[in-house]
ZAMARGU-4260 file (C-alpha; in steps of 0.2 Angstrom, whole numbers, plus 5000, padded with zeros to 4 digits):
<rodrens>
0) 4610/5122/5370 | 4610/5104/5369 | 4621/5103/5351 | 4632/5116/5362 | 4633/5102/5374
5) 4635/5088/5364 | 4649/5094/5353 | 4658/5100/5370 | 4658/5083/5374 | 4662/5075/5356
10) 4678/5087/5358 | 4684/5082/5375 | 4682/5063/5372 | 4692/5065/5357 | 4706/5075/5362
15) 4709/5062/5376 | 4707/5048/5366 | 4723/5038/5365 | 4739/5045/5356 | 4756/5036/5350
20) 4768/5037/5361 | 4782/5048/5357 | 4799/5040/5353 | 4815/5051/5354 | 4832/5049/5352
25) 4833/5036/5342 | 4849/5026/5340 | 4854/5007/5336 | 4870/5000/5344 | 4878/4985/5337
30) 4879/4970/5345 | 4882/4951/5342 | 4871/4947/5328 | 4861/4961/5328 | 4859/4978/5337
35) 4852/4986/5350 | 4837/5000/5349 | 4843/5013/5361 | 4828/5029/5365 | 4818/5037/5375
40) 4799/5032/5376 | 4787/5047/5382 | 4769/5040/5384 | 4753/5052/5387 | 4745/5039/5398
45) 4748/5021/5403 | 4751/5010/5386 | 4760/4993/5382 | 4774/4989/5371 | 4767/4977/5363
50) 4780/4974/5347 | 4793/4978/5337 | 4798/4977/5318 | 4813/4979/5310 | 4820/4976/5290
55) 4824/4957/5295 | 4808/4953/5305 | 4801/4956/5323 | 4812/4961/5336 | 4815/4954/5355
60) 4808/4963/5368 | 4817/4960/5384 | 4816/4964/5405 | 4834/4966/5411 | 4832/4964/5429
65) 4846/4957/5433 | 4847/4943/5419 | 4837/4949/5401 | 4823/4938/5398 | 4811/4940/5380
70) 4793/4945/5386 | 4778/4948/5373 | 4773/4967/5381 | 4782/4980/5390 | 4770/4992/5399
75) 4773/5008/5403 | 4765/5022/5415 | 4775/5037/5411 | 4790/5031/5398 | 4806/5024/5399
80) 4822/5024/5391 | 4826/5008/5379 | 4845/5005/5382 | 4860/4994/5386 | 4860/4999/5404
85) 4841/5003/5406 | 4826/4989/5413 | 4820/4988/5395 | 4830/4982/5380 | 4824/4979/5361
90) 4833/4970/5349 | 4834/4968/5331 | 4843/4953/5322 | 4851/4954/5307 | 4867/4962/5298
95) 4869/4981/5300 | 4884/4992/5294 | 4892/5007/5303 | 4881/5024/5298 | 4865/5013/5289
100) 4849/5022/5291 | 4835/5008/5297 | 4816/5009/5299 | 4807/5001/5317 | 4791/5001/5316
105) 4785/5000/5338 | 4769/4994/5339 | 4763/5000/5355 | 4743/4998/5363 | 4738/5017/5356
110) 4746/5014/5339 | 4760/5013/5327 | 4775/5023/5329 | 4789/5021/5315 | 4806/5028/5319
115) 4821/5031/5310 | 4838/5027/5319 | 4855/5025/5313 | 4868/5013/5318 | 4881/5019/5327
120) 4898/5013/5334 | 4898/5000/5347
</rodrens>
């Protein structure tokens, strides 16, 4: 009865242990010197942003509200959207051609999440 208990237990723990957070939708936009990671981040619980990579180097994190300004983390409760018009911006610097496939790495509290994106039109 008690090896019943303990391996309930060892079972709950680790199915609420921390997960990646899921990134969707995927898509860079050029911009000036660089371009813009555009997604939608779906967390299972509260985790932080803490980093981004790219094939050039480390990317910005920004807050857009109302002027962008680069901060270390980004937490998140629920999720959020990364884009152009949303509170959260990421960028990567760097030359990027029209239809180039690029690896990002998103280095978040839970783990590592790599993504594929493509660059689109601006």
């Amino acid at each position: 009865m008690r090896r019943a208990v303990l391996a309930a237990v060892a079972v709950t723990l680790l199915s609420s242990a921390a997960r990646p957070p899921t990134v969707m939708n995927a898509a860079l936009s050029p911009t000036t010197g660089g371009v813009l990671l555009e997604a939608s981040v779906s967390v299972m619980s509260a985790d932080t942003l803490l980093g981004v990579w790219g094939p050039v180097g480390r990317g910005k994190l920004m807050r857009c509200a109302p002027r962008c300004v680069v901060v270390q983390s980004v937490a998140m409760q629920r999720g959020a959207v990364l884009s152009r018009q949303g509170l959260y911006r990421v960028v990567l610097a760097g030359r990027y051609t029209r239809g180039q496939r690029v690896a990002v790495l998103l280095k978040f509290g839970s783990g590592l999440v790599r993504v594929d994106a493509l660059v689109g039109a601006s």
